[in-house]
C-alpha positions in Angstrom: 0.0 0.0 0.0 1.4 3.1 -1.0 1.3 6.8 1.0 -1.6 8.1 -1.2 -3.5 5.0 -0.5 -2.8 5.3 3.1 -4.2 8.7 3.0 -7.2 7.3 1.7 -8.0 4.4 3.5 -7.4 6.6 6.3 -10.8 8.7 5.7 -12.7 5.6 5.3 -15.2 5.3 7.4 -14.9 1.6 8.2 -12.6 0.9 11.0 -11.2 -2.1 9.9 -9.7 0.3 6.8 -8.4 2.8 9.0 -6.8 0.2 11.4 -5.2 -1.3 8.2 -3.5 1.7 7.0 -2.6 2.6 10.3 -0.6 -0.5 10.7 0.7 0.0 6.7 2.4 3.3 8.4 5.0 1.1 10.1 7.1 1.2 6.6 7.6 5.1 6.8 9.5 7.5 9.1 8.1 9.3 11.7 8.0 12.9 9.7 5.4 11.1 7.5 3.7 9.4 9.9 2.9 11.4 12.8 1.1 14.0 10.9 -1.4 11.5 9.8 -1.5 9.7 13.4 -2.3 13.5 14.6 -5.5 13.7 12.5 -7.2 10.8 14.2 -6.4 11.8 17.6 -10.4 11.5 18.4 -10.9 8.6 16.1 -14.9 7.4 17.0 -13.6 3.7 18.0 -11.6 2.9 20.4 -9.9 0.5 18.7 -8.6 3.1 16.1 -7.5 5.5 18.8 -5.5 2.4 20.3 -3.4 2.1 17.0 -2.8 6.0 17.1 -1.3 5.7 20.6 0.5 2.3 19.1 2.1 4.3 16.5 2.8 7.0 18.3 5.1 5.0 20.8 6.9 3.4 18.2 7.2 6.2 15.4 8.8 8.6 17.9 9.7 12.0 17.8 9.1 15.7 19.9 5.7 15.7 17.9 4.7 12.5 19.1 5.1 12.7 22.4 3.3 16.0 22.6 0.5 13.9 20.5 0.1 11.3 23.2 0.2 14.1 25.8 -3.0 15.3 24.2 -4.6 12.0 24.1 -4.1 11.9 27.4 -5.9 15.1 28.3 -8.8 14.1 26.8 -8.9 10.1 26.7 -11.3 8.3 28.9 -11.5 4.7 27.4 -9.3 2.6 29.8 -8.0 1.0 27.1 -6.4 3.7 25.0 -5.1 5.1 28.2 -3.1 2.0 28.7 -1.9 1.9 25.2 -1.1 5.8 25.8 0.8 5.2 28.6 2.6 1.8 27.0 3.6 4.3 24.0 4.9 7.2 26.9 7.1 4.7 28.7 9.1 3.9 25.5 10.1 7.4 25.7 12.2 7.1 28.7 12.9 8.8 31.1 11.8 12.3 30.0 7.9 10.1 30.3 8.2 9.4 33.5 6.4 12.1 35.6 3.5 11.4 33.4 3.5 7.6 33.9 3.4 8.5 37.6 0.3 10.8 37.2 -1.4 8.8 35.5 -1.1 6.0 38.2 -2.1 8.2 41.0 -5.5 9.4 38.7 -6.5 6.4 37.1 -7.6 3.4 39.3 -8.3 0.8 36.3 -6.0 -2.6 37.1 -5.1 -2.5 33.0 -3.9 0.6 33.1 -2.0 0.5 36.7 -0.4 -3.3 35.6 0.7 -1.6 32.2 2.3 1.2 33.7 4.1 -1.5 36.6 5.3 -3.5 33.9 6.8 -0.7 31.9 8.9 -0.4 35.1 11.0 -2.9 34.4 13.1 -0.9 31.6 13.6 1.9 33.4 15.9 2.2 36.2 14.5 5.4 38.6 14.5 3.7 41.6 12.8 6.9 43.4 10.0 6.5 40.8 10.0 3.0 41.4 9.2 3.3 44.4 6.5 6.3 44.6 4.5 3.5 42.3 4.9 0.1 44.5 3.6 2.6 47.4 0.8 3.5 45.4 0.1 0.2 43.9 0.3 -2.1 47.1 -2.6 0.4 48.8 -4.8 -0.6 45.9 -7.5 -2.3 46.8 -9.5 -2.7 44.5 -7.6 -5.3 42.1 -5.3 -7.8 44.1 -3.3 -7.7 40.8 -1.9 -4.4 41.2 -1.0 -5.1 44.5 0.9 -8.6 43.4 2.4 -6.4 40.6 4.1 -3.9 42.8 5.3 -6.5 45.3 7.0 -8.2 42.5 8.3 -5.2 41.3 9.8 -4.1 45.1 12.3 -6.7 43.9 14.0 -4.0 42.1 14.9 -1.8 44.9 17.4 -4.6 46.5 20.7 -3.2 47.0 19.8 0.4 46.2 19.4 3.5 48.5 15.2 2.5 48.4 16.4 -0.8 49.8 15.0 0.0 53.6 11.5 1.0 52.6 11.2 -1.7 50.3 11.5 -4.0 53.0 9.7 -2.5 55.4 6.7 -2.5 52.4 7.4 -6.3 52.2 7.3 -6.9 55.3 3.7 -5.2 55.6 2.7 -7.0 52.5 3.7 -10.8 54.0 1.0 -9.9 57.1 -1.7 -9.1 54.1 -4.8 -11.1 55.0 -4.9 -11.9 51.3 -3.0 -15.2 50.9 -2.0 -14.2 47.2 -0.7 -11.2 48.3 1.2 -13.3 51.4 2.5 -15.5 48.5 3.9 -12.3 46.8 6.0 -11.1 49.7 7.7 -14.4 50.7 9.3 -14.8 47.3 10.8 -11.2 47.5 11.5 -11.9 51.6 13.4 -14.6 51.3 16.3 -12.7 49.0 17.0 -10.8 52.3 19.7 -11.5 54.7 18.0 -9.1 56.8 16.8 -10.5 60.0 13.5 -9.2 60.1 13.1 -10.2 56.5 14.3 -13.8 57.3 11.7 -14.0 60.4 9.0 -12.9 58.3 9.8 -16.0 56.1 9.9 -18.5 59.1 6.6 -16.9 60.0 5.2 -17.2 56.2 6.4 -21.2 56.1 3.9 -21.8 59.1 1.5 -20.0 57.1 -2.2 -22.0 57.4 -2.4 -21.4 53.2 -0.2 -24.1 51.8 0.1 -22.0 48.7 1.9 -19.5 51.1 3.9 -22.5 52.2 5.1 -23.3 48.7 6.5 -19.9 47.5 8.8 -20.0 50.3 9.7 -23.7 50.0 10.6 -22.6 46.6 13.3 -20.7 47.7 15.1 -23.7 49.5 15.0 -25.8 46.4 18.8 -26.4 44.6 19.2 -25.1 41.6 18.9 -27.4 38.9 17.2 -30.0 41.0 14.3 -31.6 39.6 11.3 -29.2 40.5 13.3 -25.9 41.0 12.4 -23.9 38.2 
C-alpha cells in the first residue's frame, strides 16, 4: 500500500480500513507518519484510537510525544489510556512524571499493571518506588497489588532498599494469601533478620500456597522441581 493509498484508506469510514493503513504506516519514518496519526487523535472507536497511541510509541519523535500528551488530556477509554501510557514509557525517562500521574489518577487494574510492567526498563528507583507505594494500597484489584510487590524486587541493594522491605514486610502480614505469597518470594532474598523471620513466620502460614512460595526458595538449583 502506498502513502496516497494510506491517506485514503485513512478517511474511510470503516474501521477495519483505517486500522489497516494505520498498521501499513510502520514502513515510513516518523515525519510522514505522525502527521497523519495527529489527525485521528479522536478517532470514534476505540480501537482506532488504540493504533494511534501504538504508532505514536513506536514512530517517535518531539511531535509524538506532545501527540500522546494530548490523548491523554482528553482520553477516557481505559484501554487507550493503557496503550497511551505503553507508548509514553518507550520514551524514557523524559515520560516518567507522566506515567506516575497517571497511576495516581487512574484506578483501572489495566492501566495501573501496564504502567508497573513498563517499570521494568527503566531504572529510577525513586519512581520505582512512589509507584509500588501506590500500587500495594490498591485495593481494589489484588493484581496491582501482586504487581508492585513483585516489582519491590527491584529496589534490592539500592538506597530504596529500607523501605522496600519494610513495604514487604507489611505486605507478607496481608490477610490476602495471594498477596502473602507475593512477599515471601521477595522476603526470602533478604539476609536481613527481620526479613528472614518474616519468612519462618510465612512457612507456618495455614495457606499451603503461602507454604510453597517459600519452600521454593530452598529448592537447589537445577534440582528436579526448582524452576
Amino acid at each position: 500500500m502506498n502513502l496516497q493509498q494510506i491517506e485514503a484508506f485513512l478517511e474511510s469510514p470503516n474501521p477495519q480500513a483505517r486500522m489497516k493503513a494505520m498498521a501499513e504506516l510502520r514502513k515510513f519514518e516518523a515525519d510522514i507518519v505522525v502527521p497523519l496519526l495527529k489527525q485521528k487523535l479522536d478517532d470514534k472507536q476505540f480501537v482506532c484510537r488504540s493504533f494511534v497511541a501504538m504508532g505514536l510509541g513506536f514512530k517517535r519523535n518531539e511531535e509524538a510525544y506532545e501527540a500522546l500528551l494530548e490523548m491523554l488530556s482528553r482520553e477516557k477509554d481505559y484501554n487507550v489510556i493503557s496503550e497511551i501510557a505503553n507508548s509514553l514509557s518507550k520514551y524514557g525517562e523524559q515520560a516518567l512524571p507522566q506515567l506516575v500521574e497517571i497511576f495516581e489518577q487512574q484506578s483501572h487494574w489495566l492501566i495501573r499493571r501496564s504502567i508497573l510492567a513498563t517499570m521494568e526498563d527503566f531504572d529510577c528507583h525513586e519512581s520505582i518506588l512512589q509507584l509500588c507505594r501506590l500500587g500495594i494500597c490498591d485495593e481494589e484489584d489484588l493484581t496491582v497489588k501482586r504487581s508492585a510487590i513483585t516489582l519491590l524486587g527491584r529496589l534490592k541493594e539500592t538506597p530504596y532498599q529500607a523501605e522496600a522491605l519494610q513495604l514487604l514486610l507489611q505486605a507478607a502480614e496481608d490477610a490476602s494469601a495471594y498477596i502473602r505469597i507475593g512477599a515471601a518470594r521477595q522476603l526470602r532474598q533478604y539476609d536481613d533478620e527481620a526479613a528472614q523471620a518474616a519468612v519462618a513466620k510465612l512457612r507456618q502460614d495455614s495457606d499451603h500456597r503461602v507454604v510453597g512460595a517459600v519452600l521454593e526458595g530452598l529448592l537447589p538449583t537445577g534440582e528436579p522441581g526448582s524452576k
